[in-house]
PyMOL CGO cylinders between C-alpha atoms (Angstrom):
from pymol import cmd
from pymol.cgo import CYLINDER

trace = [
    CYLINDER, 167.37, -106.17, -56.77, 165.13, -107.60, -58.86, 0.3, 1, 1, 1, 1, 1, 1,
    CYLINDER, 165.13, -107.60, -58.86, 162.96, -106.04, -61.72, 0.3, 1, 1, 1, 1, 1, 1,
    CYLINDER, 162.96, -106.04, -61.72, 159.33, -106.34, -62.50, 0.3, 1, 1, 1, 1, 1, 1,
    CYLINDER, 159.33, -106.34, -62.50, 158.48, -108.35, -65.54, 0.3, 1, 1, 1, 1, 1, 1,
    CYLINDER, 158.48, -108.35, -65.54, 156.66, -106.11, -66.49, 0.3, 1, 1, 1, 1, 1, 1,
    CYLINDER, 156.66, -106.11, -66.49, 159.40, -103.43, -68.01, 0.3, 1, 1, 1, 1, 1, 1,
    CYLINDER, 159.40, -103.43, -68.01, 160.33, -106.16, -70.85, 0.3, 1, 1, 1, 1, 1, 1,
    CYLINDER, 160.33, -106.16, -70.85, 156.39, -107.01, -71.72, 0.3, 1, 1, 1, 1, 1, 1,
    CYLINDER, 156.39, -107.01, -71.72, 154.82, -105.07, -74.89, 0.3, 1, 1, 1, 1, 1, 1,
    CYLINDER, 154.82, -105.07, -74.89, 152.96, -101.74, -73.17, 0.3, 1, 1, 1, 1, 1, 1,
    CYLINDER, 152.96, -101.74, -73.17, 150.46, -102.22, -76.59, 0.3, 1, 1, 1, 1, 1, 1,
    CYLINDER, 150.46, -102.22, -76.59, 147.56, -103.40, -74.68, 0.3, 1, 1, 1, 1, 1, 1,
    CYLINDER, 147.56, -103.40, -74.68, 145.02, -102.83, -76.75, 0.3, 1, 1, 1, 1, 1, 1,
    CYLINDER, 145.02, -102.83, -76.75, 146.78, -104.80, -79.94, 0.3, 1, 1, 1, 1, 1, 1,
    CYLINDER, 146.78, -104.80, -79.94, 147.82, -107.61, -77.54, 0.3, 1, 1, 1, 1, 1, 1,
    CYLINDER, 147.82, -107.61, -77.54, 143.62, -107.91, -76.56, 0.3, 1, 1, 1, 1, 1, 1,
    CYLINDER, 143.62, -107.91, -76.56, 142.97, -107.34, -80.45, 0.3, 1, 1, 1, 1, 1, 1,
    CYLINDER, 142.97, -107.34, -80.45, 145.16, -110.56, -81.36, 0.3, 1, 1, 1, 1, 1, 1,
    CYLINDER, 145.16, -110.56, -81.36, 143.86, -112.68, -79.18, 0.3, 1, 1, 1, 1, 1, 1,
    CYLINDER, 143.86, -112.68, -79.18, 144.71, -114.02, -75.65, 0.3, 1, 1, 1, 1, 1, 1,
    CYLINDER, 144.71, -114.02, -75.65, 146.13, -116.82, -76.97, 0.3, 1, 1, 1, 1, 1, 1,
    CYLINDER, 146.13, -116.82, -76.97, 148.61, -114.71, -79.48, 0.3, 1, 1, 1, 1, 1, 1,
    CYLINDER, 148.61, -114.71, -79.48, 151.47, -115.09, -77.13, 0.3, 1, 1, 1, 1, 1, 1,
    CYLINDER, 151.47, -115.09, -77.13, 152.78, -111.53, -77.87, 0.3, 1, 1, 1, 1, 1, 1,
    CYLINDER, 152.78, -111.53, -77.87, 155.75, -111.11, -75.80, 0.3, 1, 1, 1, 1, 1, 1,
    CYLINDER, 155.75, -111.11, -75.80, 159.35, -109.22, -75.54, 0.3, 1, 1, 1, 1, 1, 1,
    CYLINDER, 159.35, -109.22, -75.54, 161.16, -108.42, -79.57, 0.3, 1, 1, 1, 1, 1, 1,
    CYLINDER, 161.16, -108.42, -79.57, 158.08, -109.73, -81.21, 0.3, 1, 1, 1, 1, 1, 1,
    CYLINDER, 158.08, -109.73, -81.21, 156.94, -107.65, -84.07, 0.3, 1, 1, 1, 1, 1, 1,
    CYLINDER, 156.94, -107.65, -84.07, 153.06, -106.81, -83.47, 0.3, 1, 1, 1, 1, 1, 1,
    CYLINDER, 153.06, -106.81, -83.47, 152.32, -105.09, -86.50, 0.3, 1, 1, 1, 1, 1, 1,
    CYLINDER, 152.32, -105.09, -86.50, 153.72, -106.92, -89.92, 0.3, 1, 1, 1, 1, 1, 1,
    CYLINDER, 153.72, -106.92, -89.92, 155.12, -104.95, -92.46, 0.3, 1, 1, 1, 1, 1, 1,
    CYLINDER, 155.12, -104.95, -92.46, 153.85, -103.86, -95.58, 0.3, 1, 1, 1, 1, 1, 1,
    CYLINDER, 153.85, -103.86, -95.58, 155.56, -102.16, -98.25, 0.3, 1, 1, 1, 1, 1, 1,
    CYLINDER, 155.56, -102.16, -98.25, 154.55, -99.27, -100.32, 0.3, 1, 1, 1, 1, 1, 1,
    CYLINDER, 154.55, -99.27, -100.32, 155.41, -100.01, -103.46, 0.3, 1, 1, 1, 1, 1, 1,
    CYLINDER, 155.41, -100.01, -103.46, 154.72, -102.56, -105.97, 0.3, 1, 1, 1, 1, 1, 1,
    CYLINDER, 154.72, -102.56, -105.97, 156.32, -104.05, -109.18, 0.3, 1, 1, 1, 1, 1, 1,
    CYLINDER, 156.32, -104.05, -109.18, 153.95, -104.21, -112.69, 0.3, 1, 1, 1, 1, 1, 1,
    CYLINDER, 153.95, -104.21, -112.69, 154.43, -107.16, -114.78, 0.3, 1, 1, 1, 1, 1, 1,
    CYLINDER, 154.43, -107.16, -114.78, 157.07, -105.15, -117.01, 0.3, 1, 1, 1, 1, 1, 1,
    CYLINDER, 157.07, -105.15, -117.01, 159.44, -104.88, -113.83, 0.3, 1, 1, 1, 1, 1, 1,
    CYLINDER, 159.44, -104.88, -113.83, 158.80, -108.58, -112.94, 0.3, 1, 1, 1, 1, 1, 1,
    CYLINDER, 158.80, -108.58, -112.94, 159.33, -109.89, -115.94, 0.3, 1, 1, 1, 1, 1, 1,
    CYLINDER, 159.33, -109.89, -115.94, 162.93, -108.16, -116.27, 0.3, 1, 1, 1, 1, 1, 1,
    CYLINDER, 162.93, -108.16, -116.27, 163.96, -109.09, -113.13, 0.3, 1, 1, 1, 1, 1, 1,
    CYLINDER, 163.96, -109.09, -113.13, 163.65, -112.69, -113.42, 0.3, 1, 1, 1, 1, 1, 1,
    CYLINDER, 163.65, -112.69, -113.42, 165.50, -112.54, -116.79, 0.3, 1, 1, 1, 1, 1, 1,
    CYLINDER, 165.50, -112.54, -116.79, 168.27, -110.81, -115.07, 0.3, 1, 1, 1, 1, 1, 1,
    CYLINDER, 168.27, -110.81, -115.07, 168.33, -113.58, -112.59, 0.3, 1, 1, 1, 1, 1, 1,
    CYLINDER, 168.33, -113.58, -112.59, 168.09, -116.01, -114.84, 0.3, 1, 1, 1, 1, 1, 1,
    CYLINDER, 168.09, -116.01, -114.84, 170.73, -114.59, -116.95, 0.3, 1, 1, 1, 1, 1, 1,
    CYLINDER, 170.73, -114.59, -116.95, 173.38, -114.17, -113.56, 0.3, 1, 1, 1, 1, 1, 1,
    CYLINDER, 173.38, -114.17, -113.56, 172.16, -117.89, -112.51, 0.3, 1, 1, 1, 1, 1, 1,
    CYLINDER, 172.16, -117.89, -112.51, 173.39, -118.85, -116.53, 0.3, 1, 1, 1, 1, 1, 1,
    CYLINDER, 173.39, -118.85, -116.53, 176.74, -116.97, -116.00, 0.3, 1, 1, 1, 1, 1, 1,
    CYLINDER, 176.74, -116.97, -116.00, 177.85, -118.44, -112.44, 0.3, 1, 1, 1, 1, 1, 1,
    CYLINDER, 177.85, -118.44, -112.44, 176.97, -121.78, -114.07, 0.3, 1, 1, 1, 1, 1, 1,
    CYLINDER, 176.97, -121.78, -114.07, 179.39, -121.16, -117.03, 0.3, 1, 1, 1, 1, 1, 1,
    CYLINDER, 179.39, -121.16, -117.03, 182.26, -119.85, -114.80, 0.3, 1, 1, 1, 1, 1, 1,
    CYLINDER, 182.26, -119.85, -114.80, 182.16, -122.80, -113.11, 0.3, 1, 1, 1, 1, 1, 1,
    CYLINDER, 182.16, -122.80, -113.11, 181.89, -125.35, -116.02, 0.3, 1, 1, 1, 1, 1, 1,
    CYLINDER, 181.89, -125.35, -116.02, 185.13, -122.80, -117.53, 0.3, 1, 1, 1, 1, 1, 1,
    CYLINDER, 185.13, -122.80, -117.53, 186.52, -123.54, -114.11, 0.3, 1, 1, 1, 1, 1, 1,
    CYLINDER, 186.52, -123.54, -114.11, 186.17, -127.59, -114.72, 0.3, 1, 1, 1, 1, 1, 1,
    CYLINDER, 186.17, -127.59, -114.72, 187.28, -127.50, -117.81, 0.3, 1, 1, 1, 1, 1, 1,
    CYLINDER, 187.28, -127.50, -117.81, 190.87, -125.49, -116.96, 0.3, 1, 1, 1, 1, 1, 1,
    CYLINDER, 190.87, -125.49, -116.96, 191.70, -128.19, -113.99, 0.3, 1, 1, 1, 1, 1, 1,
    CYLINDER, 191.70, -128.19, -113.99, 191.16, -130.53, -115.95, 0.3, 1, 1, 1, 1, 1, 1,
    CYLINDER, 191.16, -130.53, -115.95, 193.57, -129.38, -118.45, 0.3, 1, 1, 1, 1, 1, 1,
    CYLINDER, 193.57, -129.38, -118.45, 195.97, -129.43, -115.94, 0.3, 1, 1, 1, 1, 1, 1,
    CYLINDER, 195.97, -129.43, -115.94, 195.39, -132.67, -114.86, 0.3, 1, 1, 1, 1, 1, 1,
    CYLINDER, 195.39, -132.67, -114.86, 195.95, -133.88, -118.10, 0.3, 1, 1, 1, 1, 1, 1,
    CYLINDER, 195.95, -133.88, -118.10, 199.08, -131.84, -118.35, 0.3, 1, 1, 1, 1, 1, 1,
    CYLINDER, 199.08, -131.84, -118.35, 200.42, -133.74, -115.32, 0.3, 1, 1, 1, 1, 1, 1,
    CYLINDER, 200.42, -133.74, -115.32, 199.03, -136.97, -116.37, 0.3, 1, 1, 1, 1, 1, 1,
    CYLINDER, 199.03, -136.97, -116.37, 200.95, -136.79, -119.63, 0.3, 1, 1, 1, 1, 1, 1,
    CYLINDER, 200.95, -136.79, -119.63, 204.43, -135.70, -117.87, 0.3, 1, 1, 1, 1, 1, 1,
    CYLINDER, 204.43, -135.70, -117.87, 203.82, -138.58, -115.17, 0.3, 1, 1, 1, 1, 1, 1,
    CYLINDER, 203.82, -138.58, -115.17, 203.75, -140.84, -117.70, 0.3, 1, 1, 1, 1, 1, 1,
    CYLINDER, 203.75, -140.84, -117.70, 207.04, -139.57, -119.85, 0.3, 1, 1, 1, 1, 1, 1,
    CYLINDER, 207.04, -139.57, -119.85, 208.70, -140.30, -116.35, 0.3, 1, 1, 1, 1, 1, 1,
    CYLINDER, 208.70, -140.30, -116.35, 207.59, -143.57, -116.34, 0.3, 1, 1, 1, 1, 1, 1,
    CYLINDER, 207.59, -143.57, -116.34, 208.88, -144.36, -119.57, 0.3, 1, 1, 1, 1, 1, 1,
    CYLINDER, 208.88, -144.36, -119.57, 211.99, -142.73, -119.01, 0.3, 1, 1, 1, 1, 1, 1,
    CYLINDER, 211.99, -142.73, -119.01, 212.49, -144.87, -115.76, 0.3, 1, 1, 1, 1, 1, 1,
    CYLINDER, 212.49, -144.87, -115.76, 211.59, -147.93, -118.17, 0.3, 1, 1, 1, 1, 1, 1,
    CYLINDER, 211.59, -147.93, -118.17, 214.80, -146.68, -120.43, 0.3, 1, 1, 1, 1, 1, 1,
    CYLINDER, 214.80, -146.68, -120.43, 216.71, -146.54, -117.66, 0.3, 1, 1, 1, 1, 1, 1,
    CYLINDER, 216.71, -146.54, -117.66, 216.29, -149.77, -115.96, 0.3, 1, 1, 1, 1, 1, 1,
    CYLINDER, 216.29, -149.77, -115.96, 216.91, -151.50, -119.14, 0.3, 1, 1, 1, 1, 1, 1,
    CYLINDER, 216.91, -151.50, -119.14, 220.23, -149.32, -119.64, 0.3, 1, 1, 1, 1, 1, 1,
    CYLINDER, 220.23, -149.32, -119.64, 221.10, -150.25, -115.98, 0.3, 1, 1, 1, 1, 1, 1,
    CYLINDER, 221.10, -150.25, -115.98, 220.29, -154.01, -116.79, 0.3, 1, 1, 1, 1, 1, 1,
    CYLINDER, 220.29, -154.01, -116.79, 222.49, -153.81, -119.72, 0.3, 1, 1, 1, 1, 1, 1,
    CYLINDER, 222.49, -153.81, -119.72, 225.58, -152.00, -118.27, 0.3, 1, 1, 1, 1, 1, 1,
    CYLINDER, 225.58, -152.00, -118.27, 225.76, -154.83, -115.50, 0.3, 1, 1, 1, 1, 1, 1,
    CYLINDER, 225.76, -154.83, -115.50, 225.74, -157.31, -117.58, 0.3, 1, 1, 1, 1, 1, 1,
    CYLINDER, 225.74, -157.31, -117.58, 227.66, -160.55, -117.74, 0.3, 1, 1, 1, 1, 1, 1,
    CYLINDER, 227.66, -160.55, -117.74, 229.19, -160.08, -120.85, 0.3, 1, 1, 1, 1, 1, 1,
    CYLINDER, 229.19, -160.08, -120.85, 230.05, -156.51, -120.15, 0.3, 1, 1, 1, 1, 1, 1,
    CYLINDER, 230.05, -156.51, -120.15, 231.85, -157.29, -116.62, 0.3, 1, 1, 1, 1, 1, 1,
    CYLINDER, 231.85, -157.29, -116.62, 233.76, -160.33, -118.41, 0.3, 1, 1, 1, 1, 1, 1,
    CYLINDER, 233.76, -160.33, -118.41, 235.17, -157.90, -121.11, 0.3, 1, 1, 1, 1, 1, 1,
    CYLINDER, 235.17, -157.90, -121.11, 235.80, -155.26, -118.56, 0.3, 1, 1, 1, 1, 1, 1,
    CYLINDER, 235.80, -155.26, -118.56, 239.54, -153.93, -117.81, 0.3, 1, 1, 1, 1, 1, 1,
    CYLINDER, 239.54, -153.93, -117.81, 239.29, -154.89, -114.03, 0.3, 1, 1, 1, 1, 1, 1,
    CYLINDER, 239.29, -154.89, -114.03, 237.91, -158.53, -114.96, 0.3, 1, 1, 1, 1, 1, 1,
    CYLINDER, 237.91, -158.53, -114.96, 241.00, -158.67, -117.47, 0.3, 1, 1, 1, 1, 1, 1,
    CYLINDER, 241.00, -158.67, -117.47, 243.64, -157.31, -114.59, 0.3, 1, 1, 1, 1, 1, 1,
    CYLINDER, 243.64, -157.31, -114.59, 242.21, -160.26, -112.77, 0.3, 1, 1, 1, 1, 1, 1,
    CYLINDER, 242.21, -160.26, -112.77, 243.78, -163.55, -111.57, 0.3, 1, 1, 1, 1, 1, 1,
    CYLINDER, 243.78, -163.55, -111.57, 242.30, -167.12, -110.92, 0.3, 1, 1, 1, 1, 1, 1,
    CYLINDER, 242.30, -167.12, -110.92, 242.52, -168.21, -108.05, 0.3, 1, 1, 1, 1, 1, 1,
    CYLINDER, 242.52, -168.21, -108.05, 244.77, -171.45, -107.17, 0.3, 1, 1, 1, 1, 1, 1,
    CYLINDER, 244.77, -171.45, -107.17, 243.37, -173.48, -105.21, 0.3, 1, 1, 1, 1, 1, 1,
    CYLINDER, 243.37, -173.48, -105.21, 239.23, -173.52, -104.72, 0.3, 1, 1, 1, 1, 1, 1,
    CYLINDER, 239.23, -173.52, -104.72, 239.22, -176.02, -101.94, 0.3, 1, 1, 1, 1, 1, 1,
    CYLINDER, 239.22, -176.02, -101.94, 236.20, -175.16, -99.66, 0.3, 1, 1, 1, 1, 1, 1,
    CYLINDER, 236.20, -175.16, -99.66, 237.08, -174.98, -95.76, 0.3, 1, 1, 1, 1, 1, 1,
    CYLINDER, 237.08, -174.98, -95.76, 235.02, -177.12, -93.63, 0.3, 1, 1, 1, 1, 1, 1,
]
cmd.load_cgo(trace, "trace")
């Protein structure tokens, strides 16, 4: 069951000869272009480019506003990621200090302790 082709071609015959027979008119092809009505004076024109140009100012300052607050945060985390850093300088040192020679020599378990008597090695 096949179908003729010629149920999808344009049934405008006379526009088809009119273009041309080279035009190529053939199935959802517009044959006639459109042409609107009504047109803008130099008034309307003139307004509507400074409202566009006005909307094209406005996106551009949202998104420098948007830049500007990340940023902010960025800086925000930069400043607490280095207060960390210092902090974990502080606390090496205080961990460096607490293990100490001195301190383990004048500790109460290194006082409790006893020498040893003989420190013969074994072979």
């Amino acid at each position: 069951m096949t179908r003729p082709r010629t149920e999808f071609v344009s049934s405008r015959a006379r526009v088809r000869a009119a273009a041309g027979a080279g035009a190529g008119w053939g199935r959802n092809q517009n044959l006639v272009p459109f042409q609107s009505g009504t047109r803008l004076g130099p008034i309307a024109n003139a307004v509507l480019i400074a409202v566009l140009i006005a909307l094209l100012g406005l996106l551009y300052l949202m998104q420098l506003a948007k830049t500007g607050s990340f940023s902010y945060e960025i800086n925000q985390i930069d400043v607490q990621k280095t207060q960390l850093a210092a902090e974990q300088d502080n606390l090496k040192v205080e961990n460096a200090r607490l293990q100490s020679l001195n301190r383990i020599k004048n500790s109460e378990v290194a006082a409790a302790m006893t020498t040893p008597v003989s420190t013969d090695s074994a072979e």
